[in-house]
C-alpha distance (Angstrom), angle and dihedral (degrees) to the residues before:
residue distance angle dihedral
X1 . . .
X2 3.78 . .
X3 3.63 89.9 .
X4 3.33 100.5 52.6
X5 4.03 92.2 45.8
X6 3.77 87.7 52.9
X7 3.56 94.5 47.2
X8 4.26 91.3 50.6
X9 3.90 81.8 48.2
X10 3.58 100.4 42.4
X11 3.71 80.2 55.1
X12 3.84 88.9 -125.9
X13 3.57 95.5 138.6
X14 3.64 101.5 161.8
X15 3.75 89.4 58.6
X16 4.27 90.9 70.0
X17 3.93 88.8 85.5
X18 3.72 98.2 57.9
X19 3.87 99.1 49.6
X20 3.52 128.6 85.6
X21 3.70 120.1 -91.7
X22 4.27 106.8 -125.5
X23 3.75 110.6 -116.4
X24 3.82 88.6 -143.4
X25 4.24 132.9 42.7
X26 3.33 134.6 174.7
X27 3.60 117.2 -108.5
X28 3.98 140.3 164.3
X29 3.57 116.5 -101.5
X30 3.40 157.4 -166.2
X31 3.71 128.4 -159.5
X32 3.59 133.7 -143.4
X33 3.84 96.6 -139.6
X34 3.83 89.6 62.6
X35 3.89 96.6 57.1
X36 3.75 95.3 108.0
X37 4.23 89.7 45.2
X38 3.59 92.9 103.7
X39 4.18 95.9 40.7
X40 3.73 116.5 144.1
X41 4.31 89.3 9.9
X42 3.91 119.0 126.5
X43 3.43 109.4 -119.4
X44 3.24 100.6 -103.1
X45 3.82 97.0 56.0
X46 3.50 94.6 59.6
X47 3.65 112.9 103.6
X48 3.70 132.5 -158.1
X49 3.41 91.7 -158.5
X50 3.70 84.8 78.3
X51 3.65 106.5 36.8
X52 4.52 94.7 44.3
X53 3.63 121.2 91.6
X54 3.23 140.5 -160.7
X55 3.95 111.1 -147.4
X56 3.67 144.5 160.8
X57 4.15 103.8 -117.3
X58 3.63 129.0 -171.6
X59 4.06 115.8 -108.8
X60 3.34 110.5 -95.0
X61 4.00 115.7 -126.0
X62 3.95 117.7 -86.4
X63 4.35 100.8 -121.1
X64 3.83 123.3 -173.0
X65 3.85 114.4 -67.9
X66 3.69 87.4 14.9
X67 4.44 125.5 129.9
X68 3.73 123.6 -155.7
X69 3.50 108.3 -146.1
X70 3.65 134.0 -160.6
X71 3.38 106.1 -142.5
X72 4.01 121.4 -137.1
X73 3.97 98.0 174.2
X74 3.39 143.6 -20.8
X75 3.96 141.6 -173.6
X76 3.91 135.8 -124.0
X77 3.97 116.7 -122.0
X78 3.74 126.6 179.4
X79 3.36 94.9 -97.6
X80 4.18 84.2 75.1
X81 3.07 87.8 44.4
X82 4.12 90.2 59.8
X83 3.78 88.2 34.9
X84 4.24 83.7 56.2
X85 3.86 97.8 49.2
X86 3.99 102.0 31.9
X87 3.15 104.5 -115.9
X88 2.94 147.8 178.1
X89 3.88 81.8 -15.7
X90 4.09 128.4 9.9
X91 4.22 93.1 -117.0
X92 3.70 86.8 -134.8
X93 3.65 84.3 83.4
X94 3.99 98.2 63.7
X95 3.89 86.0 43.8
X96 3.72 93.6 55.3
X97 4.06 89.1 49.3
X98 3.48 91.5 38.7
X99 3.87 88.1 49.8
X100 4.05 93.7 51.4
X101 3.96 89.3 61.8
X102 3.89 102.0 84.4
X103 3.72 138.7 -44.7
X104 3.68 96.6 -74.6
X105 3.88 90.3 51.0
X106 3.94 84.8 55.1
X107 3.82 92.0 73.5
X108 4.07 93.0 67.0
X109 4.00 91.0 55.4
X110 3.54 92.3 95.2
X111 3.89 132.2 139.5
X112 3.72 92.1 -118.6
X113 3.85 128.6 45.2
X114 3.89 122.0 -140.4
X115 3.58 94.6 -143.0
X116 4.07 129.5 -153.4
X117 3.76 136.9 95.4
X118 4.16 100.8 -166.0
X119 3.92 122.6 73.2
X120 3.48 147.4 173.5
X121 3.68 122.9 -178.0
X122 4.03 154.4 91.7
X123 4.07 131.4 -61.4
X124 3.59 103.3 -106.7
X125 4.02 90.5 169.2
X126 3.14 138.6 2.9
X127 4.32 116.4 -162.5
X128 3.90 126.1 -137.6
X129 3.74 122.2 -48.8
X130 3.77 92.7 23.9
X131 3.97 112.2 138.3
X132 4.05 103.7 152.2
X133 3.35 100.3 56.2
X134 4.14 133.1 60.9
X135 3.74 133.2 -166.3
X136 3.67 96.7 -104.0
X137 3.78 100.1 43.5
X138 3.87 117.1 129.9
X139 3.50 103.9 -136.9
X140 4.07 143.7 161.4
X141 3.93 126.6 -141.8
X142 3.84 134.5 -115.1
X143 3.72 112.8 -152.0
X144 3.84 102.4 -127.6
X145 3.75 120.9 101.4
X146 3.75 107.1 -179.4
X147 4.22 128.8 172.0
X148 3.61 93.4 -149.5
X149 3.76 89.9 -156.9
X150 4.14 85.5 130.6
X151 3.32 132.3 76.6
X152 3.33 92.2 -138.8
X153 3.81 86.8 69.1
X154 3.70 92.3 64.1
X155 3.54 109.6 80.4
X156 3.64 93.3 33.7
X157 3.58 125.5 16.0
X158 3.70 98.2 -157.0
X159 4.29 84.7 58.5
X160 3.61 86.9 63.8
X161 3.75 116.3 116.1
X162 3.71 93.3 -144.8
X163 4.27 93.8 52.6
X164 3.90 113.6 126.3
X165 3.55 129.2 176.5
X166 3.97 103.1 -114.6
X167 3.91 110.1 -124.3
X168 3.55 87.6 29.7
X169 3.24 122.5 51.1
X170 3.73 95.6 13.5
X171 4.01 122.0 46.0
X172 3.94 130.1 -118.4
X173 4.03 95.2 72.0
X174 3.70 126.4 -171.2
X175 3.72 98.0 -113.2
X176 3.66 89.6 89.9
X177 3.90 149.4 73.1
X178 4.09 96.0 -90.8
X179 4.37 122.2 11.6
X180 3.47 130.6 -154.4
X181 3.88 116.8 -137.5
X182 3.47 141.1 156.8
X183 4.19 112.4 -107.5
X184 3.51 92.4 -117.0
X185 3.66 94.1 66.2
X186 3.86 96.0 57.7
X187 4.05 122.0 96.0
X188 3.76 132.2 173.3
X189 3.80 111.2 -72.4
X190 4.14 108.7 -123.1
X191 3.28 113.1 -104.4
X192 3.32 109.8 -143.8
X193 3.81 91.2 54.7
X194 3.82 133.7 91.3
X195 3.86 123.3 -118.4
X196 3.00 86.5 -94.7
X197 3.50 111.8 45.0
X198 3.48 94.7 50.8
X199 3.79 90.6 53.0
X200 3.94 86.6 58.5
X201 3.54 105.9 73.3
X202 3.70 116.2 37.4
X203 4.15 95.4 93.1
X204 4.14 99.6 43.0
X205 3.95 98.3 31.8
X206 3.73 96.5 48.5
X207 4.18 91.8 43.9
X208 3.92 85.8 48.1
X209 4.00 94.9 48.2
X210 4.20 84.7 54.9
X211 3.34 104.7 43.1
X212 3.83 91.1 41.0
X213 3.49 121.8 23.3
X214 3.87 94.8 15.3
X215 4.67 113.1 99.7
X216 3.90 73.5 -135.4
X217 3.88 88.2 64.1
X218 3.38 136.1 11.6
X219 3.77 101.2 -23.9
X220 3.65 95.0 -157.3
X221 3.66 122.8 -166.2
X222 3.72 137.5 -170.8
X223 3.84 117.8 -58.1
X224 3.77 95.3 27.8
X225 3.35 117.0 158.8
X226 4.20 97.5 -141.3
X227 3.79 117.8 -176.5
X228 4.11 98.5 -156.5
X229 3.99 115.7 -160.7
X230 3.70 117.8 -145.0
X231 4.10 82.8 5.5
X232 4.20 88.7 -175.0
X233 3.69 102.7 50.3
X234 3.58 132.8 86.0
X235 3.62 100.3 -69.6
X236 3.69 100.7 23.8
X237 3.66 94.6 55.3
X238 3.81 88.8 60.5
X239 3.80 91.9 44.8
X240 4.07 88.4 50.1
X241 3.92 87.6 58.1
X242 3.91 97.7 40.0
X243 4.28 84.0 58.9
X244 3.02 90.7 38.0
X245 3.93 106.1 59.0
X246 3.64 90.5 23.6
X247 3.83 93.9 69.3
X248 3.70 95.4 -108.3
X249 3.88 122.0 123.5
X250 3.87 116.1 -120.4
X251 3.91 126.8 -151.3
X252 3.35 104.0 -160.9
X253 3.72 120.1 -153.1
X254 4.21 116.8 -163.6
X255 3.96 140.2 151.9
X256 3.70 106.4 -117.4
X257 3.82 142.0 31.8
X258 3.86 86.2 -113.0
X259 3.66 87.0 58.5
X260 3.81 93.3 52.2
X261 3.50 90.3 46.0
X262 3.93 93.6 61.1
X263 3.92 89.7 48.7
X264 3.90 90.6 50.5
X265 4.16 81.7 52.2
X266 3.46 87.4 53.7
X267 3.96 94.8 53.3
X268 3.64 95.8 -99.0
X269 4.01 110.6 141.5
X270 3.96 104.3 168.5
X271 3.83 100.8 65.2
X272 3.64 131.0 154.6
X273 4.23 127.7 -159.1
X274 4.09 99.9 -146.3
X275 3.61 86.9 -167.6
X276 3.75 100.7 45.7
X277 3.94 86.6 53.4
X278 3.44 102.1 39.8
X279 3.49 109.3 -116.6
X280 4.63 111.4 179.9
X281 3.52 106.2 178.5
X282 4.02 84.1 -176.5
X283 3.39 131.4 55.8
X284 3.92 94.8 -163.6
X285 3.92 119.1 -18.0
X286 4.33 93.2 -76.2
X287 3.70 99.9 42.0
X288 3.77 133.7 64.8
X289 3.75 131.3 -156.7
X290 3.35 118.5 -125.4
X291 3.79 93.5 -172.5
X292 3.27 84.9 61.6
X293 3.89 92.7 58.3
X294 4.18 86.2 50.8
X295 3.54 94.3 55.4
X296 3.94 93.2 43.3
X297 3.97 85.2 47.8
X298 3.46 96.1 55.3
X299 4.00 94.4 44.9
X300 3.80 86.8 63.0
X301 3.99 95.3 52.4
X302 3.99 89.3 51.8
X303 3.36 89.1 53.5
X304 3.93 94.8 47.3
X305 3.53 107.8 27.7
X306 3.49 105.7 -102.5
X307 3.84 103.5 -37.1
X308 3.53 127.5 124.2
X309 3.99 116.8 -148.1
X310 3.37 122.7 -81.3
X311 3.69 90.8 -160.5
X312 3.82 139.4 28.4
X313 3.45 119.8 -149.3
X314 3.74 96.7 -149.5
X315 4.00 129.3 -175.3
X316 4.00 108.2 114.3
X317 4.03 82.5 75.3
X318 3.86 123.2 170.5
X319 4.40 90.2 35.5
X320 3.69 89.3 53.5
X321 4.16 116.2 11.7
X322 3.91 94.9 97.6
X323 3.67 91.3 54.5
X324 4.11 97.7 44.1
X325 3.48 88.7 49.1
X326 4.22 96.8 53.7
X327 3.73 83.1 38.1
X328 4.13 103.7 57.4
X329 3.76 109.4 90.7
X330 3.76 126.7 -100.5
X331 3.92 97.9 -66.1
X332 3.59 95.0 1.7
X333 4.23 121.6 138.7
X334 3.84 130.2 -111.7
X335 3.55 112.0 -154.8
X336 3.59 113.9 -163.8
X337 3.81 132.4 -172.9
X338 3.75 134.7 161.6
X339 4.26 115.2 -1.6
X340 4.18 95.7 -129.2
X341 4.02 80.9 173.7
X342 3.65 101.7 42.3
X343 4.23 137.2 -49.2
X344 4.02 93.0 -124.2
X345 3.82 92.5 95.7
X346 4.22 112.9 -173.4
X347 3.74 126.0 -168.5
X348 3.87 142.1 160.5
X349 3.94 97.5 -101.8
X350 3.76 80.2 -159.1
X351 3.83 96.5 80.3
X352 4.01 94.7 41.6
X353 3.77 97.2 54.6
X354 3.32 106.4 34.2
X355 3.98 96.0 46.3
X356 3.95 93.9 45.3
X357 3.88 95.1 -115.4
X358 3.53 121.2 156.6
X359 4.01 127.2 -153.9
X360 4.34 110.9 -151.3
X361 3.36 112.4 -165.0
X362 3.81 116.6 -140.5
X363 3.68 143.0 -154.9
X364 3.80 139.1 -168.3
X365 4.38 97.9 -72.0
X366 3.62 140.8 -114.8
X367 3.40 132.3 -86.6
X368 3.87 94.6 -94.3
X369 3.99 83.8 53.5
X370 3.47 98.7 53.6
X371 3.85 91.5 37.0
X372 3.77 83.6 60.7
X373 3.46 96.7 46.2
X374 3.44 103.8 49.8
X375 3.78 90.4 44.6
X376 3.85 84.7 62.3
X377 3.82 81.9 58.0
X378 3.51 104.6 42.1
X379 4.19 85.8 51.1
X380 3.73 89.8 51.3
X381 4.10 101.7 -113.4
X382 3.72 93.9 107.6
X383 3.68 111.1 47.5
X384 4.53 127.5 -169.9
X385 3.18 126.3 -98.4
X386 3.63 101.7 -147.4
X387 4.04 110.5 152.8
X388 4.12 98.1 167.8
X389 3.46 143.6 19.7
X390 3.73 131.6 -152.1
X391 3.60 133.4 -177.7
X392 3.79 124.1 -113.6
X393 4.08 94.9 -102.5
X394 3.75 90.7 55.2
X395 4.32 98.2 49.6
X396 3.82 88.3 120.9
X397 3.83 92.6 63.5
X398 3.88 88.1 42.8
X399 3.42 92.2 50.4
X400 4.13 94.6 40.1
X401 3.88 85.9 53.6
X402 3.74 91.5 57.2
X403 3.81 92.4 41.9
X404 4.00 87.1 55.7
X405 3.78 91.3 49.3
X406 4.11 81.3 -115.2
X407 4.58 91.7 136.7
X408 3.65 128.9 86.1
X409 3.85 99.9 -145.8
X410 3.40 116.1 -26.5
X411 3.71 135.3 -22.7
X412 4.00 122.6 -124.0
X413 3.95 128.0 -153.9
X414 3.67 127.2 -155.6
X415 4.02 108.3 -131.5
X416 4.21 105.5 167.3
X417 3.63 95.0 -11.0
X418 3.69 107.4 109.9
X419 3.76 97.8 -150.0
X420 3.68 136.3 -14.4
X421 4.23 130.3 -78.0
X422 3.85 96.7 40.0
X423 3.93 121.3 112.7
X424 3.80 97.2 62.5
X425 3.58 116.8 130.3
X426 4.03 106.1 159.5
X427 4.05 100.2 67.7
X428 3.57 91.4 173.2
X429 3.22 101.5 53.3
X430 3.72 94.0 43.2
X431 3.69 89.7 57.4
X432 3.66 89.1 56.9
X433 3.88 98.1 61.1
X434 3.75 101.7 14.8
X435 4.32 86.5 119.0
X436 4.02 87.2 56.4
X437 4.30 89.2 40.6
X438 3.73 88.5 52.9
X439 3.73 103.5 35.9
X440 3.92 97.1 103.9
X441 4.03 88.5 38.9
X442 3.79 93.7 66.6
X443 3.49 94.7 56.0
């Protein structure tokens, strides 16, 4: 492994083909036997701290229209977080389905789980029938691994029966030493961006460019009134930018005068503090308020004039999906991914059918999604939103920070990459943005 870390260093890139690949990595893990750890916990007591490893794993075997990756840096996302605390599934369950679908699928039923959906890195390999990739290649990750032995798979990838989110439902994650990934989920690394950076936004920004730029989500357009939940975190922040430079006009919604502070650094102006105001969606856990929804309504048209959204931005999900659903205008558009506080969405049915409204659900994207988005990136109009960096051995504090709601953003990890700031290869352009690239660090 020292080789090949020199070699990336050295900047001797065309020397990653010739040397051996290691038979062993290091890689974070779960393990099967400790699916019941956590049994009889609230969620918010369970800590990954406890249930991530760090272990040395044997290297998976290179299949056809497969890449070996050696991976510089990578980034937590909640979905390690649910991998981490078992819920609302054990992931040992989509690896023994997963594993029942041919041969190849076989290798991911394993009694651990190399964890991570975010990476950075370099080609080390690239399997049979690979012609777009290189050992040598600096690349970044997209999340989707997909068979696309259905037809259903072929106008959309993410309608494909047989689509899995790498790192999660499959094995061979990024927050590791080497990754596993099919070839069609690698795109060019930006170059103006550290290891690091770059590893940051693949998850978040390609999920926000579906679910609201995307016809196959949202399709916002300029002048949009877009009511954005949790408008500083990792997949607010990218939804705050994709208003923002598409003409639309964001409300952001956040927890903290730090947090509003970020989204006014982004070029958000209408911004509202749900703590600071008060805002209790619930009266106890089984009964909403729909006062509550009233006075959260009429916030949002002091802010914009008048207007109701035309689009929620919607991932927090059972804390806040009654009120984004009474609060989208007349024919307006929920768009909902993930449930960070709970899947068991409620709402008054009342003020969706009768007004016209629509709610879209949305996951992760296709690979012409997060082509787009991370061509936005690599051009410099969509910047990360990296706030803190961690280093491989210390994934289960990263990962307990983001389950405590204690990030800005998102949250990077150093895998090969010896330290942080090295990968950059576009200076100029660097220079150009490096206020919007550091933004979240100076927090």
């Amino acid at each position: 492994m020292q080789q090949i870390l020199d070699a990336i260093l050295g900047d001797d890139l065309a020397k990653l083909g010739e040397l051996p690949v290691p038979d062993h990595y290091r890689g974070v893990t779960v393990h099967a036997e400790d699916t019941e750890m956590f049994d009889g916990l609230p969620t918010r007591e369970k800590d990954p701290r406890k249930s991530l490893h760090l272990d040395e794993v044997p290297t998976p075997e290179l299949a056809p229209g497969e890449a070996l990756v050696a991976v510089m840096a990578s980034a937590i996302n909640y979905n390690t977080v649910w991998t981490s605390i078992f819920e609302p599934l054990s992931t040992f369950g989509f690896l023994r389905r997963y594993g029942r679908t041919s041969p190849l699928a076989a290798r991911h039923d394993l009694p651990y789980h190399v964890v991570g959906s975010d990476l950075s890195g370099v080609v080390l390999r690239t399997g049979p029938g690979v012609h777009a990739w290189q050992p040598g290649d600096e690349v970044v990750a997209h999340c989707l691994s997909v068979e696309l032995e259905h037809p259903d798979g072929h106008g959309d990838t993410m309608l494909d029966p047989q689509q899995r989110i790498w790192g999660f439902e499959t094995n061979f994650g990024g927050l590791a030493e080497l990754a596993l990934v099919k070839a069609n989920q690698l795109m060019p690394k930006p170059a103006h961006l550290t290891w690091e950076e770059a590893a940051s936004p693949g998850l978040v920004n390609s999920t926000a460019y579906r679910q609201l730029v995307s016809r196959n989500g949202a399709d916002m357009k300029q002048g949009d009134v877009v009511l954005i939940w949790g408008a500083s975190g990792g997949l607010g922040s990218y939804a705050t930018q994709f208003a923002l430079h598409g003409g639309a006009i964001p409300v952001c919604v956040v927890s903290s005068p730090e947090k509003a502070e970020i989204c006014r650094r982004m070029g958000a102006e209408l911004i509202i503090d749900r703590a600071a105001e008060g805002y209790r969606f619930w009266k106890d856990e089984h009964t909403q308020d729909p006062g509550e929804w009233k006075r959260f309504g009429a916030r949002i048209r002091e802010l914009t004039g008048g207007e109701d959204p035309d689009i929620v931005f919607e991932h927090p999900g059972r804390e806040t999906f009654g009120a984004s659903v009474f609060v989208a205008k007349r024919g307006g558009t929920i768009v909902t991914c993930a449930s960070t506080s709970g899947y068991d969405h409620s709402y008054d049915n009342r003020y969706l059918w009768m007004n016209l409204k629509r709610i879209i659900g949305s996951h992760f994207a296709n690979y012409r999604e997060a082509w787009e988005a991370n061509r936005l990136v690599a051009k410099g109009k969509i910047h990360p939103t990296l706030s803190k960096v961690y280093s491989l051995a210390d994934t289960g504090q990263a990962a307990h920070d983001v389950h405590r709601n204690r990030h800005q953003g998102k949250v990077g990890v150093l895998c090969l990459a010896p330290q942080e700031g090295l990968g950059v290869r576009d200076e100029e352009l660097r220079a150009a943005h490096l206020a919007e690239i550091n933004r979240f660090r100076d927090q």
